[in-house]
N, C-alpha and C positions, 0 to 999 in steps of 0.2 A: 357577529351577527351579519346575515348578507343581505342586502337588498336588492332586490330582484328585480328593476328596470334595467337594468345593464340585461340581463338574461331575455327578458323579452324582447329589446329593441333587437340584438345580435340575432334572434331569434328572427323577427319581424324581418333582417334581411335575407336570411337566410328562405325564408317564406314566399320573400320576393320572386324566387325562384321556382318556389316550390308549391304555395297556393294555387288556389282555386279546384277548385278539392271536392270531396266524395261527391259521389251520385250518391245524392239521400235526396228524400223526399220526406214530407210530414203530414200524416193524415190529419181534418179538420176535426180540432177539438181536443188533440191527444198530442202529450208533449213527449211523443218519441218520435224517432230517426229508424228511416225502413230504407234498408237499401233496395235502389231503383235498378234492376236487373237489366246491363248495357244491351244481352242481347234481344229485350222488348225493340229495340230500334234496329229495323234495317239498315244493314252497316254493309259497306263493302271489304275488302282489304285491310289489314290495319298495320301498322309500323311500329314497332316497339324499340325506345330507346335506354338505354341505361346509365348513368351519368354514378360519379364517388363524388361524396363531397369531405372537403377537405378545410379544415382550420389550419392555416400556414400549411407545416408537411406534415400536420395530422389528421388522416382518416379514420372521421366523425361521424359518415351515415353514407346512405343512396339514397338515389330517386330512381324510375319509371315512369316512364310516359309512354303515351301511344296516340297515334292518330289514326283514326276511321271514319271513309267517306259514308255519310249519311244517302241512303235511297233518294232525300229530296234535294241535292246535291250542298248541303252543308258542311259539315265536318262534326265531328263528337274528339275531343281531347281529355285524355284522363290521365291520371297521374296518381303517384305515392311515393311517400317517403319515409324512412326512417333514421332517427339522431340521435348518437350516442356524445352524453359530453358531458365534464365534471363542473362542478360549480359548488367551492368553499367547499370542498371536501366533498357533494353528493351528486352521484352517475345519476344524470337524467337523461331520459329518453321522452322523444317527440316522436309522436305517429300522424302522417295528413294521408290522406286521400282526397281525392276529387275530379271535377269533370267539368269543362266547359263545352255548349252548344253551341255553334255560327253556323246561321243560314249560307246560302251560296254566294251573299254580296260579301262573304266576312263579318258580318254584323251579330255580334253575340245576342243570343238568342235568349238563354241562362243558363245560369251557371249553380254550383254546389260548392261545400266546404266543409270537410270535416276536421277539428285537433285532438287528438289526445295526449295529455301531457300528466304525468300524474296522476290526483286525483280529475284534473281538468277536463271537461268537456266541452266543446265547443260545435254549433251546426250552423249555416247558413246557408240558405236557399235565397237564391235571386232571379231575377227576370223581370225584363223592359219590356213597361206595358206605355203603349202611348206617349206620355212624354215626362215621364217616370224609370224609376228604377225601385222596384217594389220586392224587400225584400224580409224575409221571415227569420230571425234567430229565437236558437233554442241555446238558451244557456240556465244553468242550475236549476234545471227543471221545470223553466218557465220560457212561454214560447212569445215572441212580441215580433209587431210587424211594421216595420219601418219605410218611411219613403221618401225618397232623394229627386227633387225636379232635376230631368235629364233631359233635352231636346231628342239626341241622338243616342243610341246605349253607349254603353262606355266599352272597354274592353279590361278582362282581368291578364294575370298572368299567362295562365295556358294558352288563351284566345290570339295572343301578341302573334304567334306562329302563324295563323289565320292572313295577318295583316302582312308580313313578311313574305308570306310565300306570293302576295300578288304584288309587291313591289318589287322595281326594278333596281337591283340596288349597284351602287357602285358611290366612290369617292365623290363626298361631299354632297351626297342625297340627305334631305331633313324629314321624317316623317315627323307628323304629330297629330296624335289621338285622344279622346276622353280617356281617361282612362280610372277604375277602381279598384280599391283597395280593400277587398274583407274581411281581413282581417283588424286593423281599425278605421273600416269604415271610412276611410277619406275619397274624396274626387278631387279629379284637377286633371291636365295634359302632361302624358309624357310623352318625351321628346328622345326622338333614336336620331341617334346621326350616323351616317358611315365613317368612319376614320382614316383606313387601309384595307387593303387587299392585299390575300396572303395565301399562296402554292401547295397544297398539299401535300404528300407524300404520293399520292394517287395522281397526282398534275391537276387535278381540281381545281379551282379558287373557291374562297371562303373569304367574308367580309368582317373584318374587328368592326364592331356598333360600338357607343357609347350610347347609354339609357340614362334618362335626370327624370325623376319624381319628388315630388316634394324634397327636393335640395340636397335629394340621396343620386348617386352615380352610379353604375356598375360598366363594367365593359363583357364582351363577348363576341366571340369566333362563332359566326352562322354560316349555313351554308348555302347553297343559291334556292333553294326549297323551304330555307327559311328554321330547319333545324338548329339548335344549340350546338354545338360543339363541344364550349369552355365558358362559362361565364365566374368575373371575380370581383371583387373591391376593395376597397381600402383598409377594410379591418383584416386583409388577409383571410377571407373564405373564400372558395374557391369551390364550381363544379362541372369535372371533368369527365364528357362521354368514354366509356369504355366496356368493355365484355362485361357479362353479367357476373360471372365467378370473380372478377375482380371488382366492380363496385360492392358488391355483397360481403366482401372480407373485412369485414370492419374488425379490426382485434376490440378483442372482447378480454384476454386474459389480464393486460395492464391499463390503472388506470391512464384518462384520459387527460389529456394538458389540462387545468382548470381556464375554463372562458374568461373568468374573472380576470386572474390576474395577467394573462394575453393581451388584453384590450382594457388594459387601468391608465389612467389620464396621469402621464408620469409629474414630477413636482421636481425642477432643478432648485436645490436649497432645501431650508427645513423651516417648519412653523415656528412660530414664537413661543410657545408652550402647547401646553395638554390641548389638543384637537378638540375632545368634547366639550371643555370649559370658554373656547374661544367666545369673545362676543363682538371683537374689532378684527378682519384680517383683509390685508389688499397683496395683490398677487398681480404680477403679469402677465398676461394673456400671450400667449404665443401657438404659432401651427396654423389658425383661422383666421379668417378678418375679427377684429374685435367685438363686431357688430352683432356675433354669432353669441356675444354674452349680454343679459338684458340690462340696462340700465333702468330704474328702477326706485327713483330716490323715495325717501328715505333711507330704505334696507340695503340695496342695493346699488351700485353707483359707478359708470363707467368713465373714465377721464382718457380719453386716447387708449394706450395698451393697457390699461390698470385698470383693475377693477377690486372694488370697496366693498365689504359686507359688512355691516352694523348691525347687530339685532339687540330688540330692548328688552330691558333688565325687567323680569317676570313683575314685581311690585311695583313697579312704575308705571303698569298696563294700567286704563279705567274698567271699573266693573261693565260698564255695558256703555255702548255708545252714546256721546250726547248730542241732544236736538240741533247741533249744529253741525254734524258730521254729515257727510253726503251718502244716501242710499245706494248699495252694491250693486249691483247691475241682479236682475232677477232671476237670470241663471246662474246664480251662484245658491238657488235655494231649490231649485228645483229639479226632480226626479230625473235621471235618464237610462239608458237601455243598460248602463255599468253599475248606475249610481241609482238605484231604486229605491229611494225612499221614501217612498207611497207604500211601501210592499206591508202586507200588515204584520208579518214576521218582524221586519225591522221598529216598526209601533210597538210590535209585543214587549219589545227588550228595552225599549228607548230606557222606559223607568228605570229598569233596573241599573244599565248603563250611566243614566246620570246619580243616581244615588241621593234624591233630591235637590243636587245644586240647585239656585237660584238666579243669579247677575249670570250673562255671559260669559265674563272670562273664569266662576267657576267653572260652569258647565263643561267648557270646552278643557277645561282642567282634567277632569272627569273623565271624560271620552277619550282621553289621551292614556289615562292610565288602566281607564276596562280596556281599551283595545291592546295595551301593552300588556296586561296582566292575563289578556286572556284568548291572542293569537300566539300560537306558536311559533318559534321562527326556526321554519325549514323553505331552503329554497325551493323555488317550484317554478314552472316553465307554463306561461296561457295565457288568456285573458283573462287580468283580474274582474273581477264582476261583488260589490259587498255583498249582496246576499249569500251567495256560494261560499264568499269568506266566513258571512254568520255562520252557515251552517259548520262549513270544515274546522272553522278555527285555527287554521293555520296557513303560511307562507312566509312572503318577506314583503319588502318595502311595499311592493305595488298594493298588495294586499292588505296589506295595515292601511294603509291610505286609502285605498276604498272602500273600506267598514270605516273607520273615520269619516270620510266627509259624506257618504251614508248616511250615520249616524248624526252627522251636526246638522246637515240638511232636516232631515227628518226633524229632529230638534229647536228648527227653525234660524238656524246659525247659518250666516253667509259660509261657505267653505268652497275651497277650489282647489285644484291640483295642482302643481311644481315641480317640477323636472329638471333634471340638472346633473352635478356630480356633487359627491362628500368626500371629506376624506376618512382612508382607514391606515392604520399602522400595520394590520394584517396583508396588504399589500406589497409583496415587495420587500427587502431587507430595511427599508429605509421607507417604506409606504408611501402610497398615491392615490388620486382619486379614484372615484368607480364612479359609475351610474345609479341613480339613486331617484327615488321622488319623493314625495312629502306631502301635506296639504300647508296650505294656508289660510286664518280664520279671519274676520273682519273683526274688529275690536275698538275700530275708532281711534279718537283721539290723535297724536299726533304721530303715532305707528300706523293708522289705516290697518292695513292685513298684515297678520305677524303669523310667521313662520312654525310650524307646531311639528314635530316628529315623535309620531307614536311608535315608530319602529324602536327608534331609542328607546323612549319614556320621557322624551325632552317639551316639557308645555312650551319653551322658545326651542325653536331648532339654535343649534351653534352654527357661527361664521362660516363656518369649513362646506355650508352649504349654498353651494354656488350654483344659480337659475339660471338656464337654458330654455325653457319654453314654458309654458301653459296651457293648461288644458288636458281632455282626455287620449285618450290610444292616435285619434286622428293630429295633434298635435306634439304628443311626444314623436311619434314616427321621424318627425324633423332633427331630430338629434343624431341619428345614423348620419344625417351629413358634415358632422365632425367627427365622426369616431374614427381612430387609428389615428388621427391628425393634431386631435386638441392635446396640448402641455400647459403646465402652469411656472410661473420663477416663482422665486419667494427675495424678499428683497438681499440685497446682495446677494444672490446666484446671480451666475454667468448663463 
């Protein structure tokens, strides 16, 4: 079985680069995507670049971009992508387009975003109105409008070229910008720094940058105009400017390295028995600060490099929480732009889904095995979203998890998301962890929130499930900055 947060976060960096996407627009009332025709805007000249992207030394897709001076002296940047890459066995391909607007200070104006990923679809339209970032998605056929207090706009991917080209850069320059993310949705400053300077072939210079967002690095070779050249990171993706007939030769006839096992969180040593049966395993932390794994007590527990996972024995759970147990925090019940459980699609099913359980911890019994019994598991590449799951019925982890905690929300059951790695024996001759999520249910008692994996069919998740973050898209995104880097010991390994 795969599960599919490893595939989006890998994804998600690779996005880094390649977001802020289609010129689409959405007429009011109507939940389609109309492409916005670039040449309505008086454009001047435009520059088209072409970049390969690459997995270690395999070439996985391209990008294009372009840039065109706008008549009221702005800029328009647009871009595309396509990504070829295997995952547990299945070729997926990723399609973006997109386009960002700055006025003539560099100030993003707005912006677009489109994904296609399978069945996945994904739109975002954005633009800073006043002292906002007001933005519209269309996902599974439903269009919702969201807003972010912004003083200043922020800047996305494409727009960064904007900022660069009016900075003067050289060794030990610090830029820093609002900047955002839309694919999940986060803000925060990211921060460019100059590194070195480095001679072209042509006698040019061109500046190596470091970029840090949300605790994610990348580096890149720009040029004094503020173009890409080469941008790479730590998981080994890599993308490299070059002729179009050569970004465009993606081989096609074999397949591709699997993502998976490239970027699997290796394990020195071996578990103490069967992986899915564990319900005690402590491992040492190595590659990260330790601080990068949660601590967590009861379930989870970090002692310096070591870290604990205990999870409790299913019959030893209480039926429902008692009057003395502390209330969950109230977004753990409530609806959001992934996690729609107001939707009355997901109402429709609830019943059926619970099968009239009763107590809590039946209920959440329930929900663990209609969603196990009745997503299929094929890997898949997007933003998970549950209703899009209700309808498809298929995916992997991310997807199981968000028709679950969907479904328990709706239900009225505290649920939240978990992010982290598992282990698989499918990894590797000797197996390691992967990227994985999970939900977590409230249940009280002296477990608080207990660990559930529908992906398995597991009403306890097993030990081997080790927490790295919480929360949705804007919070796992944090995990890219251990990837490539995180290892685990197991007691006596070296």
């Amino acid at each position: 079985m795969k599960l599919r947060p490893l595939v989006l976060f890998e994804i998600a960096a690779l996005l880094g680069w390649l977001v802020c996407v289609a010129v689409v627009w959405i007429r009011p009332g109507e939940a389609a995507l109309v492409p916005l025709d670039a040449s309505a805007l008086a454009t001047g000249p435009s520059s088209e670049r072409w970049y390969g992207i690459y997995l270690q030394d395999q070439h996985i897709g391209f990008s294009v971009s372009r840039a065109t001076p706008t008549a009221g002296g702005g800029m328009l940047y647009e871009q595309r992508s396509q990504l070829r890459m295997l995952t547990f066995g299945k070729v997926q391909e990723v399609i973006t387009v997109g386009a960002a607007l700055t006025d003539p200070s560099a100030r993003l104006s707005r912006f677009d975003f489109f994904l296609a990923g399978d069945a996945v679809r994904l739109a975002v339209q954005g633009e800073h109105r006043g002292e906002e970032l007001v933005m519209r998605v269309d996902q599974a056929g439903e269009l919702q409008e969201l807003r972010f207090p912004m003083e200043s706009p922020p800047q996305v991917g494409l727009s960064m070229e904007a900022v660069l080209a009016r900075t003067a850069l050289a060794p030990g320059v610090v830029v820093r910008v609002p900047y955002f993310d839309p694919v999940t949705l986060q803000q925060g400053e990211r921060e460019l720094r100059v590194t070195d300077v480095e001679v072209l072939e042509t006698g040019d210079e061109a500046w190596w940058l470091t970029s840090s967002f949300a605790g994610v690095e990348t580096r890149a070779l720009v040029s004094v105009t503020g173009e890409t050249l080469r941008e790479e990171n730590a998981m080994g993706m890599s993308m490299v400017r070059m002729a179009p007939e050569a970004a465009r030769a993606v081989p096609t006839q074999d397949a591709p390295a699997d993502l998976i096992a490239l970027t699997s969180v290796p394990l020195d040593g071996a578990l103490p028995g069967d992986s899915r049966s564990l319900q005690t395993l402590t491992l040492r932390i190595a590659g990260v600060p330790p601080e990068r794994v949660r601590h967590e007590p009861p379930l989870q527990t970090r002692d310096g490099e070591r870290v604990t996972v205990t999870v409790p024995a299913w019959d030893t759970l209480p039926a429902d929480p008692g009057a003395a147990d502390p209330a969950p925090p109230p977004d753990t019940l409530a609806p959001t732009v992934t996690l729609p459980s107001a939707h009355p699609e997901v109402q429709a099913v609830l019943p059926t889904a619970l099968g009239g359980a009763v107590t809590r911890k039946d209920r959440v019994a329930a929900l663990v095995r209609w969603v196990f019994d009745n997503v299929e598991k094929v890997p898949s590449i997007g933003v998970p979203n549950g209703l899009s799951v209700l309808r498809a019925r298929e995916g992997d982890c991310n997807e199981h998890t968000a028709l679950f905690v969907t479904l328990a929300r709706a239900a009225g059951i505290p649920a939240r998301i978990a992010a982290g790695v598992v282990f698989s024996d499918r990894i590797t001759d000797k197996g390691a962890f992967y990227y994985h999520a999970w939900p977590e249910v409230f249940l009280g008692g002296a477990a608080g929130w207990v660990p559930v994996d529908p992906t398995f069919g597991q009403v306890v998740a097993d030990a081997t499930h080790i927490k790295l973050v919480e929360g949705d898209l804007d919070r796992q995104v944090e995990i890219m900055g251990v990837m490539g880097r995180l290892r685990f010991v197991a007691d006596g390994a070296r």
